[in-house]
C-alpha positions as CSV (number, residue, x, y, z in Angstrom):
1,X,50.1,78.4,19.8
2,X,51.0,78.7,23.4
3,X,49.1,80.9,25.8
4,X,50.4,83.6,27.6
5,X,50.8,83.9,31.2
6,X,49.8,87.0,31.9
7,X,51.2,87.0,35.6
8,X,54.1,86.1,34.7
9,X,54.0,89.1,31.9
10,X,53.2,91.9,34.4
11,X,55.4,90.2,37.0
12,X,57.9,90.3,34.3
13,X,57.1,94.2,33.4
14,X,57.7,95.2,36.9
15,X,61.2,93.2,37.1
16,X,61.9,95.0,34.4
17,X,61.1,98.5,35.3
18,X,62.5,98.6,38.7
19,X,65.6,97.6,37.2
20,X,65.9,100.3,34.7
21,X,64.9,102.5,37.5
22,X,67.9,101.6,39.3
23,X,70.3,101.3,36.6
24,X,69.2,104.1,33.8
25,X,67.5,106.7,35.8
26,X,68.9,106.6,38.7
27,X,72.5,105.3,38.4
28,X,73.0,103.1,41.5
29,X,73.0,100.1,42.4
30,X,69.9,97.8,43.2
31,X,68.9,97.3,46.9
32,X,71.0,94.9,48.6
33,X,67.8,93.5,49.9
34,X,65.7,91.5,47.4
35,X,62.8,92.1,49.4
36,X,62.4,95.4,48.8
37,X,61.6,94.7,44.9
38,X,59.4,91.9,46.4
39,X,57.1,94.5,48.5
40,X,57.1,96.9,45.7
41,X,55.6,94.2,43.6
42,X,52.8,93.4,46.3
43,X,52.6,97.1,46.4
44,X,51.7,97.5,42.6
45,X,49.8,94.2,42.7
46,X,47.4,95.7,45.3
47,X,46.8,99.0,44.1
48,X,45.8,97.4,40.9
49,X,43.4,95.3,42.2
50,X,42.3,98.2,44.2
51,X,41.3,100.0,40.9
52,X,40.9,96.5,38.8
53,X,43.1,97.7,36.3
54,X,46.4,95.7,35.5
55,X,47.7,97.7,32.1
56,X,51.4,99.1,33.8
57,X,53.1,101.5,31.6
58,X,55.7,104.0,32.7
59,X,54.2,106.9,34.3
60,X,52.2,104.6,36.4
61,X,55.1,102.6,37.6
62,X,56.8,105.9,38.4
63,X,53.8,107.3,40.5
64,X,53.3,103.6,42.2
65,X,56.6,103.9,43.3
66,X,56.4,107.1,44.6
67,X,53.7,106.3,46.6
68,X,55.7,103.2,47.8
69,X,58.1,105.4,48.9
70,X,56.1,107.5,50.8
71,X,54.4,104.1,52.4
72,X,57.9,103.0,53.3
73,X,58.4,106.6,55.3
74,X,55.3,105.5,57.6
75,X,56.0,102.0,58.7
């Protein structure tokens, strides 16, 4: 039995969700700029570790991202 890396699972869940953001919900493209999905990882990472919960399903992602957003509109 192998073990499961379970960084590379919620890494994984995020990839995955911000993609089907982009193509499913929202119709366009991704953002040229690869960095973007990487700060919006760091993003979720840290308000998870914030609350010291690591469980990601949909409406979470969706409100992370929100608030993302609105972090992006202050720098």
């Amino acid at each position: 039995m192998s073990a499961v890396d379970v960084r590379a699972e919620f890494l994984s869940d995020i990839d995955d969700w911000f993609c089907q953001l982009f193509a499913t919900r929202i119709m366009a493209p991704l953002p040229k700029n690869a960095r973007v999905k990487q700060k919006f990882i760091y993003f979720v990472e840290d308000r998870c570790s914030e609350v010291g919960c690591w469980k990601l399903g949909d409406e979470t992602l969706g409100e992370l991202f929100s608030e993302f957003l609105d972090d992006l509109a202050n720098w």
